[in-house]
C-alpha positions in Angstrom: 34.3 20.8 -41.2 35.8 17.8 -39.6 37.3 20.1 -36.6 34.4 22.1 -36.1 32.1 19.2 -35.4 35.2 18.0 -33.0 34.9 21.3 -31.2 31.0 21.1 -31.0 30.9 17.9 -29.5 33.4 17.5 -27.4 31.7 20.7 -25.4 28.6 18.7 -25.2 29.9 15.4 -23.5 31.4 14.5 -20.4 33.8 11.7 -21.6 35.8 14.3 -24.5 38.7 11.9 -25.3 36.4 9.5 -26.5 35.2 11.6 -29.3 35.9 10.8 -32.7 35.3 12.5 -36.2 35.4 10.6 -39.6 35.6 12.4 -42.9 34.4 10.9 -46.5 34.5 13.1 -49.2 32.0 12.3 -52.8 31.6 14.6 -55.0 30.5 17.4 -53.4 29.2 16.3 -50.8 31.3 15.1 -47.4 30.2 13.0 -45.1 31.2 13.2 -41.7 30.6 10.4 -39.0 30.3 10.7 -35.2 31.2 8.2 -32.9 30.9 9.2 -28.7 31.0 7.0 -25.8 28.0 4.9 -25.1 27.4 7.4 -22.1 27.5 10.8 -23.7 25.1 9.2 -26.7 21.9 10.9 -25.0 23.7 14.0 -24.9 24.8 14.4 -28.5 21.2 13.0 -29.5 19.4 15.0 -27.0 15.5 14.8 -26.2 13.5 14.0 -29.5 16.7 14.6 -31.5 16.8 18.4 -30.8 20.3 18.9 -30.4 21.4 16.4 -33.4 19.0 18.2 -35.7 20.8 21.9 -34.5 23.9 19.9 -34.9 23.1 19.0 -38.5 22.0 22.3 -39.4 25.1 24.1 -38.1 27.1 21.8 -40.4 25.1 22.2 -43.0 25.4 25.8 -43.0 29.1 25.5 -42.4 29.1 23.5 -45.5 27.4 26.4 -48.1 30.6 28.5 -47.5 32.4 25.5 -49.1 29.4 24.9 -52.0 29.7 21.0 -50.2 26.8 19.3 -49.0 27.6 18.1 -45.3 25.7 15.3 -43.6 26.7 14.2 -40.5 26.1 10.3 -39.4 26.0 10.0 -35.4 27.0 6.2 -34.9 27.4 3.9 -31.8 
């Protein structure tokens, strides 16, 4: 899980070594957090949250082939 939302967002930002991906597992559920550079936060984000909602969902669906429920935490 962890690697593929490295891969996703490190694609979408101009500043890739500042990309970082933190995984919590509970349960079954894991939750991963997302930390960019202050620069490439519109970009992850996106206009009215479009491409962090896509983002979520692609995890989410990531996460049924696991039976885990993924959320994913974008943080400055």
């Amino acid at each position: 899980m962890k690697d593929l939302l490295l891969y996703v967002a490190k694609n979408l930002v101009d500043n890739p070594d500042a990309v970082t991906v933190t995984e919590t597992e509970r349960d079954d559920s894991v939750v991963l957090e997302l930390r960019v550079a202050p620069g490439d936060m519109g970009k992850v984000i996106g206009r009215q949250g479009r491409i962090a909602k896509e983002i979520r969902t692609l995890m989410k669906a990531a996460g049924l082939k696991e039976n885990k429920k993924i959320s994913v935490d974008i943080l400055d």
